[in-house]
Each structure stands twice: as C-alpha cells, then as structure tokens.
C-alpha positions, 0 to 999 in steps of 0.5 A: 699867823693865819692866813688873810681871808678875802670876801665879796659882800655879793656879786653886783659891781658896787659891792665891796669886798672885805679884808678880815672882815673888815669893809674898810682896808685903810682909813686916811687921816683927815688933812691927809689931802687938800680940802679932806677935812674928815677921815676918809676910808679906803674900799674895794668894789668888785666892779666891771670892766671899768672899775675894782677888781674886776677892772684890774684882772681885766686889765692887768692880768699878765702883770698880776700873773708875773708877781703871783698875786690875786689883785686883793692881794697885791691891792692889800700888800701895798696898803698894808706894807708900803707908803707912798705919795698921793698926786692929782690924777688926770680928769675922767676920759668920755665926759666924765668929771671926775678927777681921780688920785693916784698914790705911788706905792712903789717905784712902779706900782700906781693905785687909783682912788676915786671919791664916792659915796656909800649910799646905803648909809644914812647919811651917806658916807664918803670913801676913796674907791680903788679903780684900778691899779698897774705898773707906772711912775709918776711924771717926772713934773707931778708934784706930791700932794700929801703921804700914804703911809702904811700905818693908815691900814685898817689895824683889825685887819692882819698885815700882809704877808709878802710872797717871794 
C-alpha cells in the first residue's frame, strides 16, 4: 500500500488540509450526537496558535515527538483505526460561547472538534473542526454522549498505517 499523502489547500489559518485528496477525513452519521440531525464531516484547518495543526504542534510537540508522528498523522490514525466515545466539553475560555466535544480515541488520547461552517459554500456547510488534540482521559464523572467509530473515516481515503 502506498503511502498516505497530506496536503494544505493553502497556507491562511482557515484553510484545510487534505488526506488522499480528500477535504473530509470522516463524516459522522446523522444522530451520531444529541440534536445532529444530518451527516456531519470531519476537518482539519492549519489554524494558529489557537486552533489545527499548528495549535497541536505548538502546543504538543513533545508528545508528537515521543510517538514519532506528524500531527496529520497521529489526527489520521485515530480516525481511521480507532472508536472511541464523544462527550460534551467545557464552555470556551476568554468569553468565548462555544462548547466543544471531545472524542476519546484511546485511553489517553483526546481530540477536540468544534462545530463551524464552511462559508465558501453556498449554502454554507456545517463541519466539526479538530481544534486540537493531547494525551488526557475523560473524567471519571463524564457521561458518554454518543460512539465514534472507525468505520465513519472517509472510505477514498487509505487507512492508516501504524508505526511502531
């Protein structure tokens, strides 16, 4: 099997990055969480020092370092090879609204997703935008709120090899 290929549509923080070619990296079945009432997509932006890839490498590089993978690909091996379960994350810090989920992709891997819309379509279309990812468990008192399963990965796009 030949080699995943990773690609940025640009170099702005809103733009996304492509697995395969493909914008979408997973797509979750409609009902798959509370009051998500169509198939939503799965995308990662290259973002700043807030959000994407860059927050990631920014933010968790030693991490990255430790298990030998770019953030595209840690993000791709956990969407493509593991389930996991979402749960309702904390409100936004500095005023923020937003309230994110976070899917629990292993025993100590966390990714983030915030609802946001691609507004260079017409209409605009809805998505889950990885904000970040690091090493945590859920609480001991969070309740799951709905299954991530591997098989939701975007199926144009090849699985993800794991490294040793």
């Amino acid at each position: 099997m030949s080699a995943l290929i990773f690609a940025e549509l640009g170099t702005n923080k809103d733009d996304f990055i492509t697995v395969d070619g493909e914008i979408n990296w997973a797509t979750l079945p409609a009902y798959t969480l509370p009051k998500q009432n169509a198939d939503m997509p799965i995308r990662l932006r290259v973002g700043d020092q807030s959000f994407g890839e860059n927050h990631i490498y920014q933010g968790h590089k030693a991490w990255l370092d430790k298990l030998r993978r770019s953030a595209r690909e840690l993000i791709w091996e956990k969407l493509s090879l593991q389930g996991g379960k979402f749960y309702k994350g904390k409100k936004g810090k500095r005023g923020q609204k937003r309230t994110n989920f976070y899917v629990n992709l292993s025993p100590n891997c966390v990714l983030v997703l915030e609802l946001q819309q691609d507004r260079t379509t017409i209409p605009p279309t809805p998505f889950y935008s990885v904000v970040t990812m690091y090493q945590d468990r859920p609480k001991k008192d969070d309740s799951p709120i709905g299954t991530y399963s591997s098989e939701f990965k975007n199926p144009n796009a090849k699985r993800a090899l794991r490294k040793g």
